[in-house]
C-alpha positions in Angstrom: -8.2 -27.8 -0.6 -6.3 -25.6 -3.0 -4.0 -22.5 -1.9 -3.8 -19.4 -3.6 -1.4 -16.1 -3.9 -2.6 -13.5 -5.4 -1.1 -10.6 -6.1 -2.6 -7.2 -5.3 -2.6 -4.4 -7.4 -4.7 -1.8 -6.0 -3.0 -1.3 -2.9 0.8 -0.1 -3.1 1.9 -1.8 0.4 0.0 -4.9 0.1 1.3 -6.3 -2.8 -0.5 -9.9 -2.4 -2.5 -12.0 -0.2 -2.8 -15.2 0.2 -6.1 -17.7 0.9 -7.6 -20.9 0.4 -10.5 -22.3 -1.6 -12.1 -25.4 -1.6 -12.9 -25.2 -5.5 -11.9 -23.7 -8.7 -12.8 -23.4 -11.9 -10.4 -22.2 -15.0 -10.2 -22.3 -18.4 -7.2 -22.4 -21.4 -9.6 -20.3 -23.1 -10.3 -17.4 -20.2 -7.9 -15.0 -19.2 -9.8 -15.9 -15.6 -9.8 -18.1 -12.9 -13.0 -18.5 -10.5 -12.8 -19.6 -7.1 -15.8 -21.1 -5.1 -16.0 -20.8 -1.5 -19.1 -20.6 1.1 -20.0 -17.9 3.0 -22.6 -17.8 5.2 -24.2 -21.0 3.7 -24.0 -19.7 0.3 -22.2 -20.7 -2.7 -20.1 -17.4 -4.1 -17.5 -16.8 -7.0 -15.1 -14.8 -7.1 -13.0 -14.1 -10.8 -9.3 -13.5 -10.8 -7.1 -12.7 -13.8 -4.7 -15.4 -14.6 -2.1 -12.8 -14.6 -3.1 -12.1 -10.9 -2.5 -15.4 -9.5 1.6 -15.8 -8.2 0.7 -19.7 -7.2 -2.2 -21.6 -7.1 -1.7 -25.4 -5.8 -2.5 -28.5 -3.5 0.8 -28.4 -1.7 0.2 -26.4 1.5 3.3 -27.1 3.0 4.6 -25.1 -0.4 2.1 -22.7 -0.2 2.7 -22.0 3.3 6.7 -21.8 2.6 5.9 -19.5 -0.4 3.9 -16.9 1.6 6.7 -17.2 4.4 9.3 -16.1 2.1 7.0 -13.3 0.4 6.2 -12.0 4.1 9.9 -11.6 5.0 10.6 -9.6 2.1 7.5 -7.8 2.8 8.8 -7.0 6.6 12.3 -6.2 5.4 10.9 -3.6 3.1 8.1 -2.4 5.4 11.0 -1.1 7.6 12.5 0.7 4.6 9.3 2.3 4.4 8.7 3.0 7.4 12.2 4.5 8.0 11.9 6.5 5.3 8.7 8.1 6.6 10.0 8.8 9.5 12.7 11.1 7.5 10.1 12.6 5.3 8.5 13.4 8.5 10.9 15.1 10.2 12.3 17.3 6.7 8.8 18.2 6.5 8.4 19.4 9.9 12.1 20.8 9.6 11.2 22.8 6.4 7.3 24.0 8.0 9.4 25.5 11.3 12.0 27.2 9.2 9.0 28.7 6.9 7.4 29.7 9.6 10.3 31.2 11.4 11.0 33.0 8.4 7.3 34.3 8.2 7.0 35.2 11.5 10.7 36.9 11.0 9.2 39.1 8.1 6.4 39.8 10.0 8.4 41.2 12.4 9.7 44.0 10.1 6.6 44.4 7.9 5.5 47.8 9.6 9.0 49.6 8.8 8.4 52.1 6.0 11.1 50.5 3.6 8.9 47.2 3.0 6.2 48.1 0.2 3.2 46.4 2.1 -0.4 47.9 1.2 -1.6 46.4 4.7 0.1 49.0 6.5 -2.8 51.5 5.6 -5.8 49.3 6.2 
């Protein structure tokens, strides 16, 4: 059995995954490495860039030690994210409540003949 990390490019918080294949197939001359695997009682391929692949090897104990260490960094920053979400959260719903207050402030005073507001007469 061979393990795999892959990175992941597409998705910015899942930034690689890792799996194991029973077969490969690679190439010095392809920029492209195809792993075999069955699914469902049929044979499929599936091509990754060389460029793609962070480890690719026959040592699970490594493989498993790799991914370890990738998922701790993954967690600690995770947190960071999430921490900072929350923040952005709550400035955003800071700045919509102070908008709003200021709206609803102006709306207050709209009517008053010194505010130039062509609503008045409709």
């Amino acid at each position: 059995m061979y393990y795999v990390i892959k990175k992941q490019t597409d998705q910015p918080l899942v930034c690689f995954i890792g799996f194991m294949v029973p077969k490969y197939i690679a190439s010095k001359n392809s920029d492209n490495v195809i792993f075999e695997f069955t699914r469902d009682g049929k044979v499929q391929r599936k091509w990754v860039k060389k460029e793609e692949i962070v480890l690719l090897t026959e040592d699970k104990d490594f493989f498993v030690k790799t991914m370890e260490q990738f998922k701790s960094v993954q967690e600690t920053q995770q947190k960071l994210v999430d921490e900072a979400r929350n923040q952005l959260d709550a400035t955003v719903e800071a700045f919509t409540e102070a908008i709003n207050s200021e709206i609803n402030e102006f709306n207050e005073i709209r009517n008053s003949s010194d505010i130039p507001c062509i609503l008045k007469g409709l």
